[in-house]
C-alpha positions as CSV (number, residue, x, y, z in Angstrom):
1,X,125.8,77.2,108.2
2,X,122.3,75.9,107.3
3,X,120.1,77.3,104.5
4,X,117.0,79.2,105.9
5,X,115.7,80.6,102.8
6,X,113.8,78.7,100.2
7,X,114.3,79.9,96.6
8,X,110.8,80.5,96.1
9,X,110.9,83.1,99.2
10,X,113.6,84.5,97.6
11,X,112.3,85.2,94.5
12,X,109.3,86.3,95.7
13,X,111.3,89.4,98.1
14,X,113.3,90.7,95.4
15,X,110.0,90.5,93.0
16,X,109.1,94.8,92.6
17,X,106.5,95.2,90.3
18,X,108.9,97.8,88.0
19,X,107.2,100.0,85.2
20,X,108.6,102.1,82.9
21,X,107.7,104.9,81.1
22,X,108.5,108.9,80.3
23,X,111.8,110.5,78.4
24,X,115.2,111.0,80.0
25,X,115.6,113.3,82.8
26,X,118.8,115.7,83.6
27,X,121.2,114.5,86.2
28,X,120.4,116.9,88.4
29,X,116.9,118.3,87.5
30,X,115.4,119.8,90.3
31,X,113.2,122.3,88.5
32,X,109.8,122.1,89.6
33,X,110.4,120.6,92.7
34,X,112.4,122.9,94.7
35,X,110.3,124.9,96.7
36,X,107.4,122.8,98.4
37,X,105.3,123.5,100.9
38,X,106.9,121.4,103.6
39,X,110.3,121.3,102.3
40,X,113.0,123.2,100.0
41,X,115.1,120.9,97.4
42,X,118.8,122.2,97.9
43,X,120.3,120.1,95.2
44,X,120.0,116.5,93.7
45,X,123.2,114.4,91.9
46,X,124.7,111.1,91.4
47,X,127.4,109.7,94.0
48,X,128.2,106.4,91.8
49,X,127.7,106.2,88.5
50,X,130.4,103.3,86.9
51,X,129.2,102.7,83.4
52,X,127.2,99.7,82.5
53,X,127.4,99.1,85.9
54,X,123.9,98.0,87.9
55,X,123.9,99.8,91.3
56,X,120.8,98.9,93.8
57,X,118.9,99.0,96.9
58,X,121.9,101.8,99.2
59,X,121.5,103.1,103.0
60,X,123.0,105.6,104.2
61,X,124.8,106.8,107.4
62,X,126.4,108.8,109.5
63,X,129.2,108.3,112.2
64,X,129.9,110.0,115.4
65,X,133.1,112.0,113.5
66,X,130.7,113.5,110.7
67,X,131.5,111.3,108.4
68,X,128.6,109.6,105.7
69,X,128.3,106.2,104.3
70,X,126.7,104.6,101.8
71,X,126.3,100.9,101.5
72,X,124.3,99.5,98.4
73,X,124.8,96.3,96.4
74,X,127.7,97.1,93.2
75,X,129.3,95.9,90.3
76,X,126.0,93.9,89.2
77,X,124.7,93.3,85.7
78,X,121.1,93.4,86.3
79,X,118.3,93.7,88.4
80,X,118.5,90.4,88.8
81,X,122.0,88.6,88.5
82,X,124.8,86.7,90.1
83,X,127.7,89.4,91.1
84,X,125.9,91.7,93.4
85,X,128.7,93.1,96.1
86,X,127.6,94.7,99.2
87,X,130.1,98.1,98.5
88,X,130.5,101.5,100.6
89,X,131.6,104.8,99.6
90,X,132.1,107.5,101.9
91,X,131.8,111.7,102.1
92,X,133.7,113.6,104.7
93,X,132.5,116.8,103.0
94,X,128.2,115.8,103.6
95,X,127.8,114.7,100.7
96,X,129.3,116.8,97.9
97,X,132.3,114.4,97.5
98,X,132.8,110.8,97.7
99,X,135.1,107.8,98.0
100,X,135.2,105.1,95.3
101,X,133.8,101.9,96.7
102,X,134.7,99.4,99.5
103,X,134.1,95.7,99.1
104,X,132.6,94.6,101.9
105,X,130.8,91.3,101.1
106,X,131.9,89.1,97.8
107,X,130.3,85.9,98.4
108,X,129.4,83.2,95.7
109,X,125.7,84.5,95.6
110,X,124.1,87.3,95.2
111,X,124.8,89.8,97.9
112,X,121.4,92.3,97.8
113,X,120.4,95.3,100.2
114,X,122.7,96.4,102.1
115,X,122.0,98.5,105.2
116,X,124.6,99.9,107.4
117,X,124.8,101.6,110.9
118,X,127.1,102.8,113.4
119,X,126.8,102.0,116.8
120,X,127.4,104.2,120.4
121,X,130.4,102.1,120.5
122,X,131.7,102.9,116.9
123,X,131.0,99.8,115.3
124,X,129.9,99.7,111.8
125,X,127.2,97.3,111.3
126,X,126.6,96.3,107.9
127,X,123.1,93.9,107.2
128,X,122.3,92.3,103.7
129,X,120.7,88.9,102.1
130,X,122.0,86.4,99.9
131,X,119.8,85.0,96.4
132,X,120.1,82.6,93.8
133,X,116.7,84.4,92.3
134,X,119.5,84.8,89.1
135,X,118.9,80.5,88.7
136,X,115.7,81.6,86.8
137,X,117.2,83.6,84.2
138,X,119.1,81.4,81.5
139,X,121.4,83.8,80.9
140,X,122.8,82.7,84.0
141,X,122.1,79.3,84.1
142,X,125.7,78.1,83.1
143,X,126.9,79.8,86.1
144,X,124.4,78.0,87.8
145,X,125.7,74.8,87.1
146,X,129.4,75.9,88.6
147,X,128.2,76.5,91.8
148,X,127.9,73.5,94.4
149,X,124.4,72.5,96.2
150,X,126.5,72.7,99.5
151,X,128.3,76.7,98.5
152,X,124.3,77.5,98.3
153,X,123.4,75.5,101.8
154,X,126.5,77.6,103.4
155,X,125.6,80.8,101.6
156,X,122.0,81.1,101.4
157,X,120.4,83.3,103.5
158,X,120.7,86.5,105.6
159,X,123.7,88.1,107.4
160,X,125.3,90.7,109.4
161,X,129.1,91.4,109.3
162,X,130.5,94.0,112.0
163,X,133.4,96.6,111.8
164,X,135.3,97.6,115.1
165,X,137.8,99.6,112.7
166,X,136.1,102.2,110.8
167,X,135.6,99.7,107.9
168,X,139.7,98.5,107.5
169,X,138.7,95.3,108.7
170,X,135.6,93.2,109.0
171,X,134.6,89.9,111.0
172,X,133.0,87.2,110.5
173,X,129.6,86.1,108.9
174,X,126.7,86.6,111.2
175,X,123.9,84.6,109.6
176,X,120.6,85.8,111.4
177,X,116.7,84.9,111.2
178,X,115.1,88.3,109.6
179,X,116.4,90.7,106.7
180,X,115.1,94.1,105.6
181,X,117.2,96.6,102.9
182,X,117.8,98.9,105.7
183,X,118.8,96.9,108.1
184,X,118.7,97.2,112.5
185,X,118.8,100.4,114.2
186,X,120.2,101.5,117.6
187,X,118.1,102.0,120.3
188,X,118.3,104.5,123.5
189,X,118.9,101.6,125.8
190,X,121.9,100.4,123.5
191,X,119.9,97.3,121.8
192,X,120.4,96.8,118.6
193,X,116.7,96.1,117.3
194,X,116.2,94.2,114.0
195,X,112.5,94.3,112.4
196,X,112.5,92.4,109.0
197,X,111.2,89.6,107.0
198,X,111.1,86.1,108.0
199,X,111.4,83.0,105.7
200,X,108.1,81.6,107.7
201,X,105.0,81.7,105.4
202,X,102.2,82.4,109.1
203,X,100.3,85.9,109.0
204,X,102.1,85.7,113.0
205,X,105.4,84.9,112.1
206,X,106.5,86.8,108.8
207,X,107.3,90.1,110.0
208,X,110.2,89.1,112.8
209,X,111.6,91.1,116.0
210,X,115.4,90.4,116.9
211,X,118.0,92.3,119.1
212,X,121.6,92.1,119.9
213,X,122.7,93.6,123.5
214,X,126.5,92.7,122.8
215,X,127.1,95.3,120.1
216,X,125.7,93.2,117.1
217,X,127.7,89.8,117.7
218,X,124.9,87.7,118.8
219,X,121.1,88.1,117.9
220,X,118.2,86.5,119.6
221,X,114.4,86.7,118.5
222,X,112.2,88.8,121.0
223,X,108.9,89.0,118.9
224,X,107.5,89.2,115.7
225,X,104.4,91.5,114.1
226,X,100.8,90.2,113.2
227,X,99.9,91.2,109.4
228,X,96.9,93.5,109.0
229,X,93.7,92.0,108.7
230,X,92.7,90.5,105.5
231,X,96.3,90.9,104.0
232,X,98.6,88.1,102.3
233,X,102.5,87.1,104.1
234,X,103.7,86.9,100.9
235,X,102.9,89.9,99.5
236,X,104.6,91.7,103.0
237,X,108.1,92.4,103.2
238,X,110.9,94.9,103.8
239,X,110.3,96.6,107.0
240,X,112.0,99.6,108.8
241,X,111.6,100.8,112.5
242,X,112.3,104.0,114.4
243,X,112.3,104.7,117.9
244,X,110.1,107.5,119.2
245,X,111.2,110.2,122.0
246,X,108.9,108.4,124.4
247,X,110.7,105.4,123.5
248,X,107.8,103.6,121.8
249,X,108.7,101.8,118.1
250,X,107.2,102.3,115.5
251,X,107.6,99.6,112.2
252,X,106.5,100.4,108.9
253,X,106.3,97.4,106.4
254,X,106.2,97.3,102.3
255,X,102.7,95.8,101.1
256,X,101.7,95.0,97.8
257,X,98.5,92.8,97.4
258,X,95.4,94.1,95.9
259,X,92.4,96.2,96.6
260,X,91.9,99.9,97.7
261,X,94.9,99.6,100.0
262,X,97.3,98.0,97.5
263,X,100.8,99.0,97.8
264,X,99.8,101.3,101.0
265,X,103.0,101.2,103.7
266,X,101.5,99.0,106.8
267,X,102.7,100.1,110.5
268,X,102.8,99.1,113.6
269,X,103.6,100.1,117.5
270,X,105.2,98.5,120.2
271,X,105.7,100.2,123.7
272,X,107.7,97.7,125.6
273,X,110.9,97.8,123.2
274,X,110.1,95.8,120.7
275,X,108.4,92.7,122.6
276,X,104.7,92.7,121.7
277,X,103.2,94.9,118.8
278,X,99.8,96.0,117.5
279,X,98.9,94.4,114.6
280,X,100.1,96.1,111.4
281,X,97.5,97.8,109.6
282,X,97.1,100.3,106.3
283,X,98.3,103.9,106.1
284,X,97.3,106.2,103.5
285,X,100.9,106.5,102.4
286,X,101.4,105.2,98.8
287,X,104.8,103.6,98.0
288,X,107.4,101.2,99.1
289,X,109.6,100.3,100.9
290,X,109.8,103.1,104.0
291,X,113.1,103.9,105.8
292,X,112.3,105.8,109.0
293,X,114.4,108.8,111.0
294,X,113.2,111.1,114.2
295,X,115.0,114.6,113.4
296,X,116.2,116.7,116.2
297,X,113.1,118.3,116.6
298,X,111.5,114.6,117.1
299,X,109.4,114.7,113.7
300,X,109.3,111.7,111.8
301,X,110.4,111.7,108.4
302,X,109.5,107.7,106.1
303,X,111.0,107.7,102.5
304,X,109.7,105.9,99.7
305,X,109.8,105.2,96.0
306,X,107.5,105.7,93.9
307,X,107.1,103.3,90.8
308,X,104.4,104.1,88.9
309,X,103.8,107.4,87.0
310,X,105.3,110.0,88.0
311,X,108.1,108.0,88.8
312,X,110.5,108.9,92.0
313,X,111.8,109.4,95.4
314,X,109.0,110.7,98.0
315,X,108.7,111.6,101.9
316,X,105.9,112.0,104.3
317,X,106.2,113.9,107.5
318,X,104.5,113.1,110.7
319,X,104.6,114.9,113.9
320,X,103.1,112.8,116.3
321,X,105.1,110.0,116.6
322,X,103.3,108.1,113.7
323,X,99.5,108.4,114.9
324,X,99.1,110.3,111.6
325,X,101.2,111.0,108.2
326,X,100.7,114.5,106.5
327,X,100.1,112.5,102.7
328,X,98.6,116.1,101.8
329,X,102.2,117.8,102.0
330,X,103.6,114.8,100.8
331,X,107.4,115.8,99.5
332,X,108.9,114.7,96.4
333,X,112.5,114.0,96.3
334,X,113.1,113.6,93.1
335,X,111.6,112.7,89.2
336,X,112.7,109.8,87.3
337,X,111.8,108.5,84.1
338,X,110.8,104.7,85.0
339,X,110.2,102.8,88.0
340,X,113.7,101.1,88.2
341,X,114.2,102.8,91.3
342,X,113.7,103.5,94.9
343,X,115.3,102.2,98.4
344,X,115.7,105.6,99.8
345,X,117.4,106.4,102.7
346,X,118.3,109.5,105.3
347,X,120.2,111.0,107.6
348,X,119.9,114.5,109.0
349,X,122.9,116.8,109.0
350,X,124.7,118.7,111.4
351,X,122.5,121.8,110.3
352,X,119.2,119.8,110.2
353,X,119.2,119.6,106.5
354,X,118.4,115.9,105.2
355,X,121.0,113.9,103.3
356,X,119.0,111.1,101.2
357,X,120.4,108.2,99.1
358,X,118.7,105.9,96.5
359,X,119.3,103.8,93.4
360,X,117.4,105.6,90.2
361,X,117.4,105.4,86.2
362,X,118.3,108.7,85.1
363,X,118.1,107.8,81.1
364,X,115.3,105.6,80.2
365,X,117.5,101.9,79.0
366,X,120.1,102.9,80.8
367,X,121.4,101.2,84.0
368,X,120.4,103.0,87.7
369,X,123.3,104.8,89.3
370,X,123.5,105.6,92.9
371,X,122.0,109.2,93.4
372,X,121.2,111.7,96.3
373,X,119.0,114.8,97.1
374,X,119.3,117.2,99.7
375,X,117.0,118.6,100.9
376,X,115.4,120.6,104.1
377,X,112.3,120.8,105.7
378,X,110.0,123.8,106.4
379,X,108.9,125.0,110.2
């Protein structure tokens, strides 16, 4: 297994521009947010919350038999350290119980952003990227020093691991060419379609297109997104994508850089499955980075964190496919009291409520736990 990530890269994608400010918020405060005008907060709470333990960067799912996931990176130190896991819990109940976690991925790096899907066939799919970003911290440099130049060239990089069991089992290391938190999603056709960042430094080349037509064992590149005019590669990272009802994809992409549009999700369309794509350009929607769903109704629902003042979890609504975002309704999913937070993720229910999963601080100093809100939109 060849490296295909350069450290720098690394360091650069994990980089989030945290703030943090405010007083300590409840567990489960809500007040002042539950009745908005597109959407009704049903109840906020923490899933995971093992003390003096780091948790970052979930996704969430849901299987054919009803049953929710949540993958996230565990058992970590830090925002930035050497033990990250890639973990799962689970809720049979939607939501209002869960498992203790799964280990998935132990590897001698640091296993960060995990997404996870579940496939027509009933395969769980689990995505997530490998660092050595922890090198530049010397509290860690001792462990540094343990580990081999050739257990980084085998480990370095990004992955995919599939489950044909329900999570009992797992196969082997799928090292692929893009990586995004939330990883691929399933298309109508039965493609898996993978849009995420690339270790290539070209405006052409940094947001990459791949897709598996075996069920996730093998991954080929198809095509790869065009940054928006003017913008910087390295400042563009951490896409999602979501397939319209007239099958056309749309990809939204993180953005930082500088400027009026600074920190402003890009997007992008494709209408021949992922092949050829506009090029990305600015929407008004402020925050980072997006995960996308089309609810049963065929809105469009992006979450987002937001980390600057007020800190939190937010959504924006479109319903046209994307062509426009309703930023004037935008909804806010939850409050925090610093920016250590964000990586939201949904799924809609059975009853077209919306299930979504993040990492948050809840006590300023203290260390994020895994936390949910649930919440339903208006008609």
């Amino acid at each position: 297994m060849g490296n295909t990530t350069s450290g720098t890269w690394t360091a650069v994608f994990w980089g989030a521009c945290l703030a943090s400010s405010g007083a300590a918020l409840a567990a489960d405060a809500i007040e002042g947010i539950r009745d908005q005008p597109l959407a009704t907060v049903l109840s906020s709470g923490t899933i995971w919350a093992p003390k003096d333990v780091y948790i970052g960067w979930p996704t969430v799912a849901k299987t054919a038999e009803g049953e929710l996931m949540a993958a996230f990176s565990g058992d970590r130190e830090a925002h930035v350290c050497p033990w990250g896991k890639t973990q799962i819990v689970r809720s049979r109940d939607n939501g209002q119980t869960w498992s203790t976690p799964e280990t998935v991925n132990n590897t001698p790096l640091d296993d960060r952003d995990a997404g996870i899907i579940q496939t027509r066939q009933g395969t769980l799919v689990v995505s997530w990227f490998t660092s050595m970003a922890f090198e530049q911290n010397e509290d860690y440099r001792r462990h540094r020093e343990k580990i081999l130049d050739k257990t980084i060239e085998e480990w370095l990089g990004f992955w995919i691991r599939r489950s044909e069991d329900n999570g009992k089992t797992w196969g082997d290391f799928i090292r692929v060419e893009t990586t995004a938190p939330h990883g691929p999603i399933e298309l109508a056709d039965g493609r898996l379609l993978f849009v995420g960042a690339t270790a290539a430094q070209t405006v052409q080349d940094r947001v990459g297109v791949i897709e598996s037509r075996d069920d996730g064992r093998t991954w080929s590149r198809i095509g790869s997104i065009a940054q928006a005019e003017g913008d910087d590669p390295n400042e563009c990272y951490e896409p999602h994508v979501v397939e319209n009802a007239d099958g056309s994809l749309l990809a939204m992409v993180r953005y930082h850089g500088h400027g009026p549009n600074a920190h402003h999700l890009r997007q992008a369309f494709s209408r021949d499955g992922g092949k050829t794509w506009t090029r990305l350009e600015p929407t008004p929607i402020h925050g980072f980075p997006p995960h996308l769903i089309r609810l049963k109704d065929n809105r469009l629902v992006v979450c987002y964190g937001r980390r600057w003042d007020p800190f939190g979890e937010r959504a924006c609504v479109s319903r046209d496919g994307g062509t426009t975002w309703d930023v004037e309704h935008e909804i806010v999913l939850s409050q925090a009291p610093t920016g250590d937070l964000g990586y939201p993720a949904s799924v809609q229910l059975d009853d077209g409520s919306i299930f979504t999963v993040y990492y948050e601080v809840i006590e300023a100093g203290a260390k994020p736990p895994l936390r949910y809100t649930h919440w339903r939109l208006k008609d």
